[in-house]
TILUM-764850 format. One record per residue (C-alpha): x, y, z; residue in one letter. Coordinates in steps of 0.02 Angstrom, whole numbers, m for minus. Layout:
+--------+--------+--------+------+
!     xx !     yy !     zz ! code !
+--------+--------+--------+------+
!      X !      Y !      Z !    A !
...
+--------+--------+--------+------+
END
This chain:
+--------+--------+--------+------+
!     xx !     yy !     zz ! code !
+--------+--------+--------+------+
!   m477 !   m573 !  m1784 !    X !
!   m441 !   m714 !  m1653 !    X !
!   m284 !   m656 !  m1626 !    X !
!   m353 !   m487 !  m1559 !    X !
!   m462 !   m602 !  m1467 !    X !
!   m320 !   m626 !  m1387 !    X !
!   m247 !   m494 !  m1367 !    X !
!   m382 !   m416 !  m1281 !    X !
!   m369 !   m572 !  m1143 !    X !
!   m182 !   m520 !  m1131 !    X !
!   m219 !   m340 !  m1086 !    X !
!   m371 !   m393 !   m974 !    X !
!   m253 !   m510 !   m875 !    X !
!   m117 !   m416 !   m863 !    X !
!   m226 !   m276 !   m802 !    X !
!   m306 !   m377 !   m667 !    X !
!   m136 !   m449 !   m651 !    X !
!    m53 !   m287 !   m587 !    X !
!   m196 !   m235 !   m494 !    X !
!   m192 !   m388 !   m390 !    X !
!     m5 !   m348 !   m372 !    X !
!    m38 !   m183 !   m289 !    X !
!   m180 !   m266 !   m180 !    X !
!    m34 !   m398 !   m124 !    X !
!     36 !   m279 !    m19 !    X !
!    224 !   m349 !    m73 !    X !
!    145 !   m532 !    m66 !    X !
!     85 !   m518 !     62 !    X !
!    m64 !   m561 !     49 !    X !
!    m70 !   m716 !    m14 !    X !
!   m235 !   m731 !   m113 !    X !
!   m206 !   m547 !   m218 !    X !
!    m42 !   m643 !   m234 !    X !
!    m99 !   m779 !   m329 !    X !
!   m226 !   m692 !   m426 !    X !
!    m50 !   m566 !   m482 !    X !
!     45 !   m732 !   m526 !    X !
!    m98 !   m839 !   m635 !    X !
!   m166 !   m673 !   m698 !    X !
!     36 !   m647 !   m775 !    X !
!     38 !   m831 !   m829 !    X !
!   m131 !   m813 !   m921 !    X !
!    m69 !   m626 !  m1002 !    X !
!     89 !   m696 !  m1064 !    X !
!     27 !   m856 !  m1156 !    X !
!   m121 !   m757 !  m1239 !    X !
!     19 !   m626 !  m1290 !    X !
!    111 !   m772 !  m1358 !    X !
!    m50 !   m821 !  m1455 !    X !
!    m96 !   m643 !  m1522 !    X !
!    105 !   m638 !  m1565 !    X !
!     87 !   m770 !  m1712 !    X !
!    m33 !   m665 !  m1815 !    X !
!     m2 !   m482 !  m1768 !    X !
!    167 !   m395 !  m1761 !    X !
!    277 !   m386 !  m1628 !    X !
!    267 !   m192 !  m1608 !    X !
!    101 !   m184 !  m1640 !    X !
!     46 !   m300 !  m1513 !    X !
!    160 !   m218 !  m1389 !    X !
!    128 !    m59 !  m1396 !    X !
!    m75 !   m107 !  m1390 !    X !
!    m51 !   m190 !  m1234 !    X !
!     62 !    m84 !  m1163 !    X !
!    m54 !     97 !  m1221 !    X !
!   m210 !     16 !  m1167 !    X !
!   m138 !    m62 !   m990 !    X !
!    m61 !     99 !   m940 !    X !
!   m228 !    196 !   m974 !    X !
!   m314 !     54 !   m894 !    X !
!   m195 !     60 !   m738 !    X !
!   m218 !    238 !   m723 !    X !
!   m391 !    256 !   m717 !    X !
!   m401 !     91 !   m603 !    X !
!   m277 !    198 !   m482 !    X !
!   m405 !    319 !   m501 !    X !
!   m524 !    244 !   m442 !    X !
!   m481 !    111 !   m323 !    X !
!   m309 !    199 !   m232 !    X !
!   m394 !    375 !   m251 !    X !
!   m232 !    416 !   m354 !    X !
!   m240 !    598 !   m433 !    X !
!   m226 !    620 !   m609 !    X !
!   m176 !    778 !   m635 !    X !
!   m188 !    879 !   m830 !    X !
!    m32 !    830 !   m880 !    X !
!    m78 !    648 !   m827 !    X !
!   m218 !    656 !   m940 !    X !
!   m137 !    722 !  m1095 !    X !
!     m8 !    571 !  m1064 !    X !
!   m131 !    426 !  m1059 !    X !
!   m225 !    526 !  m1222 !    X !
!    m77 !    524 !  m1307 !    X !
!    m38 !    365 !  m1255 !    X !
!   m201 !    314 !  m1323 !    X !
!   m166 !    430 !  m1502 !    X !
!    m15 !    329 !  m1532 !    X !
!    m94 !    158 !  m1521 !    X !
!   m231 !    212 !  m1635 !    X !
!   m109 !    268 !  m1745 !    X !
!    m21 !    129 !  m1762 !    X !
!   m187 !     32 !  m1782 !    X !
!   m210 !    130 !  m1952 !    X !
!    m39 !    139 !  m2019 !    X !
!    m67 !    m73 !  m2005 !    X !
!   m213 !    m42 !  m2105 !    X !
!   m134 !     61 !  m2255 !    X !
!     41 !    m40 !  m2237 !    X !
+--------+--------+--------+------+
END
């Protein structure tokens, strides 16, 4: 359980991370730059903690599923970015496929 603990800090951090990245304005901006480069550091070294209980592929594809949907609807709402149908079907699949491989861990 701890290591979805951290997991979840990875994904939160990374999220923030790339948000903050966008809000740099290329680095520009040095403060959202900073906030980008320790949110990173943080994401990677709770990844690295979630990675010595829960699978590599796993872990992945949970970050990666639940950052893009996270992304998208931060986009959303923040850059006024417009998610079109076929957006939406992506991110739920996206979604599908991580809960999917959340059960097939459970019946493995």
């Amino acid at each position: 359980m701890k290591a979805y603990l951290f997991l979840a800090l990875a994904i939160g951090a990374e999220v923030i991370a790339t948000s903050a990245l966008k809000a740099s304005d290329g680095f520009s901006r040095p403060v959202w730059a900073l906030v980008s480069t320790f949110g990173y550091i943080i994401a990677f070294v709770a990844l690295a903690m979630a990675l010595k209980n829960i699978p590599l592929g796993i872990a992945y594809a949970i970050w990666s599923g639940v950052g893009i949907a996270s992304l998208a609807v931060i986009d959303w709402m923040v850059y006024q970015q417009r998610l079109n149908q076929t957006a939406m079907i992506g991110i739920a699949l996206i979604i599908s496929g991580v809960v999917i491989l959340q059960l097939s861990l459970r019946h493995a």
